[in-house]
C-alpha positions in Angstrom: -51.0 -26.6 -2.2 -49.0 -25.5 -5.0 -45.0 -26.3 -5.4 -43.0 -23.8 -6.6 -39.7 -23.5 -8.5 -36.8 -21.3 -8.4 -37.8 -17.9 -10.8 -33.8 -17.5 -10.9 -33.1 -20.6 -12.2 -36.2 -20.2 -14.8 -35.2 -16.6 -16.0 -31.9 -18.3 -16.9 -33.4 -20.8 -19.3 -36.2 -18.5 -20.6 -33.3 -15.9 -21.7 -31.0 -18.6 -23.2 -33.4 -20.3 -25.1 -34.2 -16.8 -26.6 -30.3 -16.3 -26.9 -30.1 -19.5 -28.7 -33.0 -19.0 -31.1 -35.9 -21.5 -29.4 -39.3 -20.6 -28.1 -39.7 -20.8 -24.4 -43.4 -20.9 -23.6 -45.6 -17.9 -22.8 -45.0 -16.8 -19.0 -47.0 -18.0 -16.2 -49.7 -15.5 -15.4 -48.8 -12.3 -12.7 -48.1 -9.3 -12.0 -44.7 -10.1 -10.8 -43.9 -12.9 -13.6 -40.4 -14.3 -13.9 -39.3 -11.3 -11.3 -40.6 -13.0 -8.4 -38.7 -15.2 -6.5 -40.6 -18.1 -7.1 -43.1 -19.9 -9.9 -45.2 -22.4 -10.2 -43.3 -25.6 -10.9 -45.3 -26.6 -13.3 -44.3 -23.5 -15.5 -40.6 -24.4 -14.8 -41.2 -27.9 -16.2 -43.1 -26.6 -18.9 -40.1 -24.5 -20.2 -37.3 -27.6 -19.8 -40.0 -29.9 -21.4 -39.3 -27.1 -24.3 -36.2 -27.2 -24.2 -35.9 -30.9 -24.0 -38.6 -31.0 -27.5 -36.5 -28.3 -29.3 -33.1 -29.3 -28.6 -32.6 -32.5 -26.0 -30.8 -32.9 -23.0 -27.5 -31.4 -24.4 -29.3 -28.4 -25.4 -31.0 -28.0 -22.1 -27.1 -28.3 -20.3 -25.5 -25.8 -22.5 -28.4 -23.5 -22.1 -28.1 -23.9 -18.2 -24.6 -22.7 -18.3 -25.4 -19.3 -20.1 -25.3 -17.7 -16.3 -24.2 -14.4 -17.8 -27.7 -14.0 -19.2 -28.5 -13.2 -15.6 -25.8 -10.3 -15.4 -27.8 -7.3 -13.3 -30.4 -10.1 -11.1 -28.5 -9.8 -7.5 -28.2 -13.9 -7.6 -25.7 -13.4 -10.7 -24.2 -11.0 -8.2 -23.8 -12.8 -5.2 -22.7 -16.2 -6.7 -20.0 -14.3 -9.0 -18.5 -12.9 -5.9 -17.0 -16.4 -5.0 -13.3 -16.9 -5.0 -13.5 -20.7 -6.2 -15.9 -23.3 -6.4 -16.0 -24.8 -2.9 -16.8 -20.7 -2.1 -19.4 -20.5 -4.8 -21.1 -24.5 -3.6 -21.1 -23.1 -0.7 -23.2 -19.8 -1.9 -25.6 -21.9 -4.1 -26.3 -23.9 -1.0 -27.2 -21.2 1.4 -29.6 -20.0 -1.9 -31.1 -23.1 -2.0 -31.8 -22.8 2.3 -33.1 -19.0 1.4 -36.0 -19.8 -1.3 -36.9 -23.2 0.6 -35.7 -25.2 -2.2 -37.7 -28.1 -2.9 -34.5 -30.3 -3.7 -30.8 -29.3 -2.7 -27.1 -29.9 -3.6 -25.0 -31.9 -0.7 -21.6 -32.6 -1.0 -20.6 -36.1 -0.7 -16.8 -36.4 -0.3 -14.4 -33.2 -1.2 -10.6 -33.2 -2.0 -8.4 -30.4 -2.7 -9.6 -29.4 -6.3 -12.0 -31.8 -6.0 -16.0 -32.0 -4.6 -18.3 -35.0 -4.8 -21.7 -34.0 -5.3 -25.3 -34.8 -5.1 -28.8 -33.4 -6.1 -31.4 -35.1 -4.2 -34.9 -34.3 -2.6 -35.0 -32.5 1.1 -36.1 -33.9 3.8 -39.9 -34.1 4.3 -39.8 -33.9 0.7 -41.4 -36.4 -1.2 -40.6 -36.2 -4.7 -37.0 -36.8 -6.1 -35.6 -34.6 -8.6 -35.8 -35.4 -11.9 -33.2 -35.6 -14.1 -33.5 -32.6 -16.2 -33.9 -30.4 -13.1 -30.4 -31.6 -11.8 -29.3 -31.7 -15.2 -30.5 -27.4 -14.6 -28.3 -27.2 -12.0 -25.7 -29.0 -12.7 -25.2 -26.4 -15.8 -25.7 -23.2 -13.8 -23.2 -24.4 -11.1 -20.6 -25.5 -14.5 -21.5 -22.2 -16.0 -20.7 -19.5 -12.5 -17.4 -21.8 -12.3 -16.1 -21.1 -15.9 -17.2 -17.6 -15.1 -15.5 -17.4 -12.3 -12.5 -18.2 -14.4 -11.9 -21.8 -13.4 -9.4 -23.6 -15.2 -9.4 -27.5 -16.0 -13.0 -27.8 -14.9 -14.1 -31.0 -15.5 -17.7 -33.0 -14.4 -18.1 -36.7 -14.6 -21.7 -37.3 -14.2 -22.9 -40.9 -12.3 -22.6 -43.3 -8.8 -19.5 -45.6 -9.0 -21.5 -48.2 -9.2 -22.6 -47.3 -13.0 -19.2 -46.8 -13.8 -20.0 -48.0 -17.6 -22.4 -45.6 -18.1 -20.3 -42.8 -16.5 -20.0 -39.6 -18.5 -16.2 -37.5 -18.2 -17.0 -34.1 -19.5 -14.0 -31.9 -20.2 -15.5 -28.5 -20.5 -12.6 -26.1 -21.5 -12.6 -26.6 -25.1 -14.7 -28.7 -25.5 -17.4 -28.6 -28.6 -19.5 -31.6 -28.3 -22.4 -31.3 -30.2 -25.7 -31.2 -28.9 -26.9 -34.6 -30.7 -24.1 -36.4 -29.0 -23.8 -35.0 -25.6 -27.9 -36.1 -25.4 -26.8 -39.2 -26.5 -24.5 -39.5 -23.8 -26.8 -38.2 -21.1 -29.9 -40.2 -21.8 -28.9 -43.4 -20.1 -27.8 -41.3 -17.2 -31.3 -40.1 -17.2 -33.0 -43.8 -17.6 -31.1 -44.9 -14.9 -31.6 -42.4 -12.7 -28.1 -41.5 -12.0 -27.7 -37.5 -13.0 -28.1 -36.5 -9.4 -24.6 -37.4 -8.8 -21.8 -35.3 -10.2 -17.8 -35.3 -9.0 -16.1 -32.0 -10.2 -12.5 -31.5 -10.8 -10.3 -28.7 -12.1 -7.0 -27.3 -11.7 -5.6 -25.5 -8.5 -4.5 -22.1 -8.4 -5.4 -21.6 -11.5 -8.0 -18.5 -11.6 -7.1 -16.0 -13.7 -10.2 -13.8 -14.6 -10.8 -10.7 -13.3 -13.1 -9.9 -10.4 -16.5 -9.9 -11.5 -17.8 -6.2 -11.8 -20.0 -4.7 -9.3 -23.6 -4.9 -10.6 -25.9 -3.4 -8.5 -28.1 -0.9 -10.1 -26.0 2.0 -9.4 -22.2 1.8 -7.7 -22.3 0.9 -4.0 -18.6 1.2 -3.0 -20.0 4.9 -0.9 -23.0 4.2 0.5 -21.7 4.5 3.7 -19.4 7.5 3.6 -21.9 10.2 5.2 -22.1 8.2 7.9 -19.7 9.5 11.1 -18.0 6.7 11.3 -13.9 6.4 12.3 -11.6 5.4 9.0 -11.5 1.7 10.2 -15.3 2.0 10.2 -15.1 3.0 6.4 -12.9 0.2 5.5 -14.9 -2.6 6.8 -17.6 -1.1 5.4 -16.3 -0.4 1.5 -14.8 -4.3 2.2 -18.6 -5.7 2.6 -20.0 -3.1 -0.2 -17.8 -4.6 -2.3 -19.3 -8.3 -1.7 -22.2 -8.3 0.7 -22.8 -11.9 0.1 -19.6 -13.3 1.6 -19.4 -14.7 5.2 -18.1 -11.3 6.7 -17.0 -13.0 10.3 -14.9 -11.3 12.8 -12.1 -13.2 12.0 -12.5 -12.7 8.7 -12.6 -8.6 9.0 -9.6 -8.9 11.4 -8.0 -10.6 8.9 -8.8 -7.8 6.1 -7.3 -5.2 8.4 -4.2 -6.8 9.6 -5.4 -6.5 13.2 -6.1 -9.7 15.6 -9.8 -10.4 16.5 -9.4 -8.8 19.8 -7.5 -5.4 19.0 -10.6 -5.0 15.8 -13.5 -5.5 18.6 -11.5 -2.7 21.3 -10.9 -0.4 18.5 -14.5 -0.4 17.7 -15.6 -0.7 20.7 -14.5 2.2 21.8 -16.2 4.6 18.9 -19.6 2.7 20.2 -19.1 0.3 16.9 -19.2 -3.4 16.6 -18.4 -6.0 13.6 -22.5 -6.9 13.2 -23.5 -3.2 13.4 -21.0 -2.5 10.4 -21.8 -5.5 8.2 -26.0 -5.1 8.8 -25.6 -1.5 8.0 -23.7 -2.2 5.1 -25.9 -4.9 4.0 -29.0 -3.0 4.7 -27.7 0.1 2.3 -27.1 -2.3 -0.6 -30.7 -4.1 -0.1 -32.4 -0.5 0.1 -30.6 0.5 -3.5 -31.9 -3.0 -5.1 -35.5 -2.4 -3.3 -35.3 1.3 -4.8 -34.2 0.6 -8.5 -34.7 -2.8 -9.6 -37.8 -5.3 -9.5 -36.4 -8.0 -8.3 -37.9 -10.3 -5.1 -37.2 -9.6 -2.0 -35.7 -13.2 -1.4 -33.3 -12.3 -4.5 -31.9 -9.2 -2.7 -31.7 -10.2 1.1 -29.7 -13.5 -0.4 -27.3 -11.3 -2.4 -27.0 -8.6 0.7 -26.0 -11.6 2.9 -28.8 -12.2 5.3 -29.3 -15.5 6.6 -32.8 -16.1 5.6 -35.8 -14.1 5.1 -36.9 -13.5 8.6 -33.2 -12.2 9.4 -33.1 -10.1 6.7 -37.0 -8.8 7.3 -35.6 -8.1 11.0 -32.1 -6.8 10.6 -33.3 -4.4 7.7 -36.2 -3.1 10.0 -33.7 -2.3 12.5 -31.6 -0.5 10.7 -33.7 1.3 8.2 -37.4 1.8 10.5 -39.1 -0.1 8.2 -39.6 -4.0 6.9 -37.9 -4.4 3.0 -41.5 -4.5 2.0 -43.0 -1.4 3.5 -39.9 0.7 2.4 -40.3 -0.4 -1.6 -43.8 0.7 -0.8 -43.0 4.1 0.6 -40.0 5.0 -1.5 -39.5 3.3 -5.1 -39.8 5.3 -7.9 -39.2 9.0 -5.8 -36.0 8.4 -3.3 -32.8 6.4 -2.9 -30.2 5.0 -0.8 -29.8 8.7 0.5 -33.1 8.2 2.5 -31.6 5.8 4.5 -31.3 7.4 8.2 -28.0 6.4 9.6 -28.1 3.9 12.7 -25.1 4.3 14.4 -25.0 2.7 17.8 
């Protein structure tokens, strides 16, 4: 059986090395190529292994932190619609549970402003990591932080017990040259010890903007011709504005200004309910990605907010008529998110 490798994490280094003048290798055969949700790991090697022969291991973690060369793919969306890095750990976490990651992030030991982390192998999983792949995700996570307008970020790369071979990387500011930073990480490498990564950075301290919508077309309506009360339509255009967030009760209470209780009564009562409101929502955001972009259907139910596959495969049927796959089929290329028939309960 064949292992397979991220497409989202692969897409990031193809388009960087591009960005940054080197020569990522052709693409693995397929109609879907790199817009799947998955390739064959042994094309994902192949292009760090390019990386690594055209530039070294600093190359291959400066590259990894160009996440803005994914700006439009639904995973740039969802992760760039956390409020921190805990938030955005978190997100990258329940991506790695939605494409059956081969290896996964775990945190360790967390502080405030601080998380202890570590990429190792999941279980039933045979083969560790290696180092370049954590050293991958290691620069995507560093990259959706500074995006995300994190101040004082700072990694140190290694286990306590290594502490002489430890790496402190200040990243705001900092210029180190390629050369030296794969001086610096090689030993890490040898000794097996780039799985293991401690982040800092400064509380309180995020001052850029809210990431812009980037679905293909604005999503902030998709709900409005449905005839739903006004409280309806603010939970709604809340969850259209970030699908991929934990939308609990509580949490919608919260956005209202109303207790837990009075939100379910009010609904209640208009033959509404929390879930209904956040599927539907959900469900109109994953129709417009089906509709207008090529992307995988594991990309978009992860960046709509579903669970897993199978909840999103169900919840979408339910709600549309048909399963994410048979409505691309039926409708890309002549409809749009006006097809959907409303659902209300």
């Amino acid at each position: 059986m064949q292992d397979f490798a991220s497409a989202a994490m692969v897409r990031l280094l193809v388009r960087a090395m591009a960005a940054h003048g080197l020569v990522p290798p052709p693409p693995p055969p397929g109609a879907d190529g790199l817009a799947a949700s998955h390739v064959p790991l042994a094309y994902k090697r192949s292009v760090v292994e390019a990386v690594l022969h055209q530039g070294g291991l600093g190359t291959l973690l400066q590259l990894a932190q160009r996440v803005d060369l994914l700006a439009g793919d639904p995973v740039h969306r969802a992760l760039l619609g956390a409020t921190g890095v805990p938030e955005l750990m978190a997100r990258w976490q329940r991506l790695e549970r939605y494409v059956h990651s081969r290896h996964q992030v775990s945190t360790t030991a967390s502080a405030p402003d601080t998380l202890a982390l570590r990429h190792h192998a999941r279980p039933g999983v045979r083969e560790a990591p290696h180092p370049t792949e954590s050293l991958a995700v290691l620069g995507a996570l560093l990259g959706a932080s500074q995006a995300l307008g994190v101040r004082g970020l700072q990694v140190e790369i290694g286990t306590s017990g290594t502490a002489d071979r430890r790496l402190n990387l200040p990243l705001e500011g900092s210029a180190i040259a390629p050369a030296e930073l794969h001086a610096q990480l090689a030993p890490l490498a040898a000794q097996g010890s780039m799985g293991h990564w401690t982040l800092c950075w400064e509380p309180h301290t995020s001052t850029a903007p809210t990431p812009p919508a980037l679905q293909p077309q604005p999503t902030a309506h998709l709900c409005d011709a449905l005839p739903w009360p006004p409280l309806a339509h603010q939970l709604a255009r809340h969850v259209l504005h970030d699908p991929a967030a934990q939308h609990t009760v509580d949490a919608l209470a919260q956005h209202t200004g109303m207790t837990r209780r009075s939100l379910q009564r009010a609904l209640s009562q208009r033959g509404l309910s929390c879930r209904h409101i956040v599927t539907e929502a959900r469900s109109r955001v994953a129709a417009q990605w089906l509709l207008e972009s090529p992307h995988s259907l594991a990309e978009i139910g992860f960046a709509c907010g579903f669970a897993d596959q199978p909840h999103f495969t169900r919840e979408f049927a339910r709600h549309v008529g048909l399963t994410p796959a048979r409505y691309r089929q039926a409708f890309a290329g002549g409809g749009g998110p006006g097809s959907l028939t409303p659902s209300v309960r």
